[in-house]
C-alpha positions in Angstrom: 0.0 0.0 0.0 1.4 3.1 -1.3 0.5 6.7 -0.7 0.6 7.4 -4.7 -2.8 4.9 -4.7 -4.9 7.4 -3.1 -4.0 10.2 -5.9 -5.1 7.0 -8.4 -7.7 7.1 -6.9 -9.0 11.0 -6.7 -8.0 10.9 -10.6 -10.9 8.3 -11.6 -14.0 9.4 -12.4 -16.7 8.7 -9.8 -19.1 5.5 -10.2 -22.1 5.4 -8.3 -23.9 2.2 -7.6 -27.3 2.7 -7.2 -28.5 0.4 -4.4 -25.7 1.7 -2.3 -27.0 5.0 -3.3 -30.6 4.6 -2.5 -29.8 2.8 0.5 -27.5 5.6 1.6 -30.6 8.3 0.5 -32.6 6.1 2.9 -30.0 6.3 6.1 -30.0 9.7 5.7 -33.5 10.3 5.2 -34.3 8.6 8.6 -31.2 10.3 10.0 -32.6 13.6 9.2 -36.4 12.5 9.6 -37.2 15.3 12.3 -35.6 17.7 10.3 -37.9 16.5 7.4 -41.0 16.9 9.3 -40.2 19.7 11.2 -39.8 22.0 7.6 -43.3 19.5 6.2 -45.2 21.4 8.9 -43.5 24.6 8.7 -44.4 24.3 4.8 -47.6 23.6 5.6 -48.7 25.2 8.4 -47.5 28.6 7.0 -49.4 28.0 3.6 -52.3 27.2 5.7 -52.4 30.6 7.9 -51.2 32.6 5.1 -54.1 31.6 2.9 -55.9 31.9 6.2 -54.7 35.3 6.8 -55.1 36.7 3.2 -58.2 35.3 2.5 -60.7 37.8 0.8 -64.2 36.6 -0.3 -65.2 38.3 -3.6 -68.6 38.7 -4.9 -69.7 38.7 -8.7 -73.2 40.0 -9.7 -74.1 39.7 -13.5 -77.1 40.8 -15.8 -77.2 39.2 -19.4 -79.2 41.6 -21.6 -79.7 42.0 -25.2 -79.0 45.3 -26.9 -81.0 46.9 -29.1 -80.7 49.6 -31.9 -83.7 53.3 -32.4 -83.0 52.1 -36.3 -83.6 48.6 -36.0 -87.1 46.7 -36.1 -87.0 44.2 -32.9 -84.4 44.0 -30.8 -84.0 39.8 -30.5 -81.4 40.2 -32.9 -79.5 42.2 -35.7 -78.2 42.0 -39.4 -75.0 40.3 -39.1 -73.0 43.5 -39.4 -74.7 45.3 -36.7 -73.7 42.1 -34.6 -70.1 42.4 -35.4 -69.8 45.8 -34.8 -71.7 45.3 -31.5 -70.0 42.7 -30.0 -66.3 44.7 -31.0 -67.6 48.0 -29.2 -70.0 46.5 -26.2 -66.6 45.2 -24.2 -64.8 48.1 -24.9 -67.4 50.3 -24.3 -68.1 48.5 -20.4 -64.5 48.6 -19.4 -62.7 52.0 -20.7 -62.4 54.6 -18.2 -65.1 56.8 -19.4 -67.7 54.7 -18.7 -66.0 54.2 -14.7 -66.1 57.7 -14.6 -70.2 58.4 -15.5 -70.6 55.1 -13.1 -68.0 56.6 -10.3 -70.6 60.1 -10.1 -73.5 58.1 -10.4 -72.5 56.6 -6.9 -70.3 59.6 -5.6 -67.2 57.9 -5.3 -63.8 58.7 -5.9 -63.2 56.1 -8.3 -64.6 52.5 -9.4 -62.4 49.7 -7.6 -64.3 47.1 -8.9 -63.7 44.5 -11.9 -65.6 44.9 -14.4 -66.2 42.6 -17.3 -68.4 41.9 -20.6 -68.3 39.0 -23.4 -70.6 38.8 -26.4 -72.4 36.0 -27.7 -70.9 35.5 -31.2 -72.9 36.9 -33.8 -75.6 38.2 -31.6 -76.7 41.2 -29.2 -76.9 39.1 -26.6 -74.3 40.2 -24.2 -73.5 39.8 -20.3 -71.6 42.4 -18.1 -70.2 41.0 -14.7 -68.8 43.0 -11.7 -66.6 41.4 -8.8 -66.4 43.3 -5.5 -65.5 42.1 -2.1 -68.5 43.9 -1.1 -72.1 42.3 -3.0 -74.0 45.3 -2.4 -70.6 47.5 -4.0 -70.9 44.7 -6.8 -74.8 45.0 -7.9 -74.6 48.8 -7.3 -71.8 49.1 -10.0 -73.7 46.5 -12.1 -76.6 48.4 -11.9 -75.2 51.8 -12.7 -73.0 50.7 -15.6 -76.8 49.0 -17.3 -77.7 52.6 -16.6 -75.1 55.2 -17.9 -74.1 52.0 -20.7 -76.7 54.1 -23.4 -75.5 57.8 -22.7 -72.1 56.7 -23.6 -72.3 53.9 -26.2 -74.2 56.8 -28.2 -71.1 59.0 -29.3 -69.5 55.6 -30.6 -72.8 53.4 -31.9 -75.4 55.6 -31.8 -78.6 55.2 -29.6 -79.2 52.3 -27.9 -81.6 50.5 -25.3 -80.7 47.3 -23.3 -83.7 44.4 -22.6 -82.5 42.1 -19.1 -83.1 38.8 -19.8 -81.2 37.8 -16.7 -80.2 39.7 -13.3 -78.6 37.8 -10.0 -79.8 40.0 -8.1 -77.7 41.3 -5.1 -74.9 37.9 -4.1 -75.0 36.1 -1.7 -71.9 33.9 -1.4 -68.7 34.4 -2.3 -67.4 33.1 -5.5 -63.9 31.7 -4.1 -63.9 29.8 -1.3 -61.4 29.8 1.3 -59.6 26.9 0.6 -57.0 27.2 3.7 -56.6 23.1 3.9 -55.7 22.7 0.2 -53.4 25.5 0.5 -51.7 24.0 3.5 -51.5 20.4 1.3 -49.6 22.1 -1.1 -47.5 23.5 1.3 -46.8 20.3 3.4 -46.1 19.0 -0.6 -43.2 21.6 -1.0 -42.3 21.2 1.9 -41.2 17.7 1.5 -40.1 18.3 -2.1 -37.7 20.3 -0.5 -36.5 18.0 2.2 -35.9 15.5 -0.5 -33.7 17.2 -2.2 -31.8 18.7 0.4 -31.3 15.3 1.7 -30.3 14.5 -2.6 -27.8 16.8 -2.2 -26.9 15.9 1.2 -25.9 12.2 0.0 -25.0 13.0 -3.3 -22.1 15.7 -2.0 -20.8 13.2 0.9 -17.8 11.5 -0.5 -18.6 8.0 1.2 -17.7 4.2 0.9 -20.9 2.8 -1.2 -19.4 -0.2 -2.3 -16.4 -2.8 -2.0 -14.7 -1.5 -4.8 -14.1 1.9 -3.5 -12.3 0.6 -0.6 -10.5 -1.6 -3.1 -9.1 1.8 -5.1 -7.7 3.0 -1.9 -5.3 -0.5 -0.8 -3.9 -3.8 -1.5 -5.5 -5.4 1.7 -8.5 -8.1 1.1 -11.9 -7.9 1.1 -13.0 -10.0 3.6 -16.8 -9.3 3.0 -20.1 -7.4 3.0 -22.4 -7.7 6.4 -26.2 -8.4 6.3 -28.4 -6.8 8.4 -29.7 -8.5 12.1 -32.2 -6.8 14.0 -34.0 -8.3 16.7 -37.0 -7.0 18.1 -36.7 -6.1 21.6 -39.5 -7.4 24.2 -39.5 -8.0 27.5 -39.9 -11.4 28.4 -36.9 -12.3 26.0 -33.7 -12.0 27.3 -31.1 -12.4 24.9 -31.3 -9.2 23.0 -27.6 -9.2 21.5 -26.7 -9.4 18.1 -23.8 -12.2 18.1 -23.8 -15.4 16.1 -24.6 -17.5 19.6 -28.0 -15.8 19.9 -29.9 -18.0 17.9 -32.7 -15.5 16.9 -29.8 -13.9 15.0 -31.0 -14.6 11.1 -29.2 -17.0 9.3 -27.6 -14.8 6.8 -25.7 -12.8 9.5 -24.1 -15.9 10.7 -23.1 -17.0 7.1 -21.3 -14.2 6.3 -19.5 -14.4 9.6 -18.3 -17.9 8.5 -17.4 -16.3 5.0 -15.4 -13.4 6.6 -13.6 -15.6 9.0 -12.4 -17.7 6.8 -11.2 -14.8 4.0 -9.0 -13.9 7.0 -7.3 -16.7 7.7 -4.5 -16.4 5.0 -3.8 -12.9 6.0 -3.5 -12.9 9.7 0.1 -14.5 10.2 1.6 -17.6 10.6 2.2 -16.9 14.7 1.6 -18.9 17.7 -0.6 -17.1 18.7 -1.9 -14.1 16.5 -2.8 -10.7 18.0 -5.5 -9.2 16.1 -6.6 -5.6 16.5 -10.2 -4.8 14.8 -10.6 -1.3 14.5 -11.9 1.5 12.0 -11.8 4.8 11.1 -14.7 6.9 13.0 -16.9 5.8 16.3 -20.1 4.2 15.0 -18.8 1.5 12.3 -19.5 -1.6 14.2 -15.8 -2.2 15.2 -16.7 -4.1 18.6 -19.6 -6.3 17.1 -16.8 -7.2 14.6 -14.5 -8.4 17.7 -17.0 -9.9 19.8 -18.5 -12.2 16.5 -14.7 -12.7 15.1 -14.0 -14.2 19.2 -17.2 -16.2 19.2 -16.7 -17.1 15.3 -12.8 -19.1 16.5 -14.1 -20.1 19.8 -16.8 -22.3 18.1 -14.3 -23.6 15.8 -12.3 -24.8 19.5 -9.7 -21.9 19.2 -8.8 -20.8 22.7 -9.8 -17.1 22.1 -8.8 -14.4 24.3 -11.3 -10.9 23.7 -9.2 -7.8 25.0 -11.0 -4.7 25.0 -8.6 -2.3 24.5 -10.7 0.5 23.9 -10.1 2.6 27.6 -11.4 5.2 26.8 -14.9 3.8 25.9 -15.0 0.5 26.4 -18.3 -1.6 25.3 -17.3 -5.4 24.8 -19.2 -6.1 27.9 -22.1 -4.2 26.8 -22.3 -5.5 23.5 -22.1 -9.4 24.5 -24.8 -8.7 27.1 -22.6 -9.2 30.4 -22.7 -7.1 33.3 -19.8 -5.3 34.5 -17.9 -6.7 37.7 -16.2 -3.6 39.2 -12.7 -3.1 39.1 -12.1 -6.4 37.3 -11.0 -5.3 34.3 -7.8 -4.3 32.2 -7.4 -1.1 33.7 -7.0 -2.6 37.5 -4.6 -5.8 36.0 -2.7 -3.0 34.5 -2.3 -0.8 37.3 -1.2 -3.5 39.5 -4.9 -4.0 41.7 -6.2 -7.2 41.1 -4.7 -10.4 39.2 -5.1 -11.6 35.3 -6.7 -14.6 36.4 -9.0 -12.4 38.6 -10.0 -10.2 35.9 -10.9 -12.9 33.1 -14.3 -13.7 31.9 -15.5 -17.0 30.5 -18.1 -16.9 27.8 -20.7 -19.1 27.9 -19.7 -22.5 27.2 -16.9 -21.5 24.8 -13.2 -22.0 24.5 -13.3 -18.0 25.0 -11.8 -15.6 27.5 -12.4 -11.7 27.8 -10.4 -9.2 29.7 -13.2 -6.4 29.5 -12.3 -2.9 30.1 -14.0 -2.0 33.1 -12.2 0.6 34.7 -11.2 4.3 34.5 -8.0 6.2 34.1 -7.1 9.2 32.9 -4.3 8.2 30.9 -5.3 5.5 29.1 -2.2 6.2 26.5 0.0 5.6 29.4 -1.3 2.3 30.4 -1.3 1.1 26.7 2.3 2.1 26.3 3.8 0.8 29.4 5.7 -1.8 29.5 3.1 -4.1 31.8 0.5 -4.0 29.0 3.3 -5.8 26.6 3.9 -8.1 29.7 0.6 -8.3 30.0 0.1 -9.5 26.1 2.7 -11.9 26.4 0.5 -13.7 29.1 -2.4 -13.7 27.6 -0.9 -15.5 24.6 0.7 -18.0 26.9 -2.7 -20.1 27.0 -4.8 -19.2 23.7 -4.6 -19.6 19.8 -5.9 -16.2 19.2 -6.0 -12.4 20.7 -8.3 -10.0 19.1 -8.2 -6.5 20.6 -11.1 -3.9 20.4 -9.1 -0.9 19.7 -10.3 3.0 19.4 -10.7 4.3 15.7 -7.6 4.8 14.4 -8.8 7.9 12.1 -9.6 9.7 15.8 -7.5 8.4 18.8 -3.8 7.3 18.4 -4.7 4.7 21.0 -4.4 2.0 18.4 -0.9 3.0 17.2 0.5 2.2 20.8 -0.3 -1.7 20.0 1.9 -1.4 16.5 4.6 -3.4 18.0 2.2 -5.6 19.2 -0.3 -6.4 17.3 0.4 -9.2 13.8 -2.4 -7.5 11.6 -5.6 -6.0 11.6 -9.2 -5.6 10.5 -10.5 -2.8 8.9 -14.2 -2.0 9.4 -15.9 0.1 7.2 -19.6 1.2 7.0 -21.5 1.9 3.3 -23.0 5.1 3.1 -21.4 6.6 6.2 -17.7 6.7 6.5 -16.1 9.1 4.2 -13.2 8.0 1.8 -10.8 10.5 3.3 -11.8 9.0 6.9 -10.4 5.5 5.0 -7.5 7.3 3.6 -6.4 8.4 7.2 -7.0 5.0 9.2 -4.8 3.4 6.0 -2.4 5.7 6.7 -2.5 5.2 10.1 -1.6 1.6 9.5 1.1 2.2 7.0 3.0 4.6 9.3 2.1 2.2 12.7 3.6 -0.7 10.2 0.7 -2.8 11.2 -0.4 -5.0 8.1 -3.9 -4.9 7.4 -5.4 -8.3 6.7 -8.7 -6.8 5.1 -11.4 -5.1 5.4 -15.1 -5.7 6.0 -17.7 -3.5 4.8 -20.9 -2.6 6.7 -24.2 -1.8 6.4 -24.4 -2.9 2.6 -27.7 -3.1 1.6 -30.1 -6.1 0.4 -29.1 -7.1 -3.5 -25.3 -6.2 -3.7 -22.8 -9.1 -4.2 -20.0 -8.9 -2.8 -17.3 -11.1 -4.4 -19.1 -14.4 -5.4 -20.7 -14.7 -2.0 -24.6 -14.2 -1.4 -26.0 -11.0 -1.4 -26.0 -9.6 2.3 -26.6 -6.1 3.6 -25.4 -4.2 7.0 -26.4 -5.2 9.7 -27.7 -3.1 12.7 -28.6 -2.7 16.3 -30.0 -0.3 18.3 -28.4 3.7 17.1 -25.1 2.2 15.3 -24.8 -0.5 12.7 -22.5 -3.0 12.8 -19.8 -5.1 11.3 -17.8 -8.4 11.2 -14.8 -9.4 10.5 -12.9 -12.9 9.9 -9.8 -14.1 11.6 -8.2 -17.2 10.9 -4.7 -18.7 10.7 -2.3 -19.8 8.0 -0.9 -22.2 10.2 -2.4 -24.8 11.8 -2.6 -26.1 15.4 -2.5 -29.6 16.7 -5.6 -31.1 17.1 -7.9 -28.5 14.8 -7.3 -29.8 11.3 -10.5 -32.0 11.7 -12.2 -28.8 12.6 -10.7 -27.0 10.0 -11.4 -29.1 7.0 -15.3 -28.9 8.3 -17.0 -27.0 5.4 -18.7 -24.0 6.1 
């Protein structure tokens, strides 16, 4: 693994799978769902007052009349040219300003505010003038007045005329818009989310994140050990194993599976040692790195390695938590460390497994100390003594330099990575971090990948989750082999 691969890498154009993507569109969206709902009602609510708020009702009163000519014989209906020249002056005639002006002294006001309209049945004298007012008694008196003055001023353009009512409203009485507050506020609530969608588009679309194998792959030389499905168990009351480990056996199938498959991917790459110490670890809090220890430990122990599980994350430690133990106070790595109680007193068996944890009960406040002192390599050395395996939960290497205190002891390491969260730059610096720490990195396993993405011949499994984080796994095995385990080795799985 070379530094010049990550400028390879930034060179390429970008690939998006679109599972991964839509998956990653749906962590966010239920990542940011308050957010989401809180601008949905904003949206909505403020469309709702505001068309609340602005609401006028406006009135329309309307006479349909026919107009009739002191030259013509009748007045049903005229020639056809009288028509025509009818129906191009009547509208004009209704709505210019001189008209408003006889109709605004008629009714003393300043000036006519309200609409006024006409239209024209084609080829006929039958017309209809409407007025809209937010007052109905403003609205008919206008009507009214324009019918009246309409004569006195159409006679300097068409001559003298007289208008017949065929139809009259009368004064209205409801409004001719409603007030339609609820649809407003739908439409709202509609634009809300519209915008929330796309906010959370861009959101996902601008993160540079790991969506798939392959851009992990770009960035080292270190295997693949595997994609992770997804395990949730529903919590209740009267059930009391709750965690998500490969003993539990309400645990789904396909989560232990692709344990098996990861655990065996890592065997060729974790060293040829008596005993191999393995640190599991990743970039940023929240990938799943303990899961990934506590499975890998049960995943050997079933397979009758003598496992030892260090948690070696002082700081914030969480194997216990995780496997569903209590904590035993002061019995942990912290007081075997600092000289308070025994190993022997601080080791945990695990159900009825070949499997031993030294849980990080405890507080100090210099966990760095501790981890470089020269006990915790004593302390390494005896905990190898009587197993065939160490795995140590370590901090994220991209955030704490815990990890890098355990360079000179650790054989290799597991990489865990979660699909639509950690960012390729956040990979970029744990990689680094293990290329300047000299630890070799047997592979890495990639989390949270969702339902119908293969990942390298094996089924197709997503990420896996529990409770707030998701969660990985990872695979640990051995090149060489110990006496008495080739039966169990040559099992298939």
């Amino acid at each position: 693994m070379s530094r010049e691969t990550y400028e390879t890498y930034s060179a390429e154009p970008e690939k998006i799978d679109l599972i991964a993507f839509l998956a990653e569109y749906f962590q966010a969206f239920r990542k940011f769902f308050l957010g989401v709902l809180i601008l949905v009602i904003l949206m909505g609510g403020g469309s709702f007052l505001t068309a609340k708020l602005r609401y006028q009702p406006m009135y329309e009163a309307y006479t349909s009349f026919v107009v009739g000519s002191n030259r013509a014989v009748g007045y049903s209906y005229y020639d056809n040219v009288t028509a025509q020249q009818l129906g191009k002056t009547f509208p004009y005639i209704v709505t210019s300003g001189v008209l408003k002006d006889v109709v605004a002294r008629d009714l003393q006001v300043g000036a006519v505010t309200s609409q006024i309209e006409a239209s024209v049945m084609e080829n006929t004298n039958l017309f209809t003038i409407r007025v809209k007012d937010s007052s109905p008694d403003t609205a008919y008196r206008v009507l009214q007045s324009v019918i009246t003055n309409y004569p006195e001023v159409a006679e300097y353009i068409i001559g003298a005329t007289t208008l017949t009512v065929v139809d009259d409203s009368g004064v209205p009485v409801s409004p001719i818009n409603s007030q339609d507050a609820v649809h407003a506020g739908m439409i709202g609530a509609a634009a809300g989310l519209a915008v929330a969608l796309l906010l959370v588009f861009i959101y996902v679309r601008t993160r540079k994140t790991i969506r798939q194998a392959d851009d992990v792959k770009k960035l080292t030389n270190a295997a693949f050990l595997g994609n992770l499905p997804e395990a949730k168990i529903k919590k209740r009351s009267n059930v009391k194993e709750q965690t998500i480990t490969i003993c539990n056996p309400k645990v789904p199938d396909s989560f232990k599976e692709a344990m098996q498959l990861i655990r065996t991917r890592t065997e060729d790459g974790i060293g040829k040692a008596d005993c191999p110490v393995l640190l599991v670890t990743s970039s940023v809090p929240g990938e799943g790195k303990t899961t990934v220890a506590v499975n890998l430990a049960e995943a050997f122990a079933k397979k009758k390695y003598r496992v030892v599980l260090l948690d070696g994350d002082l700081r914030n430690p969480s194997v216990l938590k995780c496997i569903g133990l209590s904590e035993r106070k002061g019995r942990g790595i912290i007081g075997v460390l600092k000289g308070q109680i025994s190993l022997d007193e601080a080791l945990t068996d695990y159900r009825d497994l070949s499997l031993k944890i030294l849980p990080g009960v405890g507080s100090t406040q210099n966990p760095a100390g501790l981890l470089r002192s020269a006990r915790m390599k004593t302390l390494i050395e005896e905990l190898k003594e009587d197993a065939d395996l160490l795995i140590i939960d370590t901090p994220p290497c991209g955030v704490l330099s815990d990890a890098s205190l355990l360079g000179g002891i650790a054989d290799s390491a597991v990489l865990v990575v979660h699909q639509g969260t950690t960012k390729d730059r956040e990979v970029q610096r744990a990689l680094e971090f293990f290329e300047d720490s000299q630890i070799p990195v047997c592979g890495y396993v990639l989390n949270g990948v969702p339902e119908g993405a293969t990942g390298y011949g094996y089924s197709t499994y997503g990420g896996y989750g529990y409770g707030k984080y998701g969660y990985g796994y990872g695979k640990y095995g051995y090149g060489k082999e110990k006496e008495g385990r080739k039966s169990n080795q040559s099992v298939k799985e």
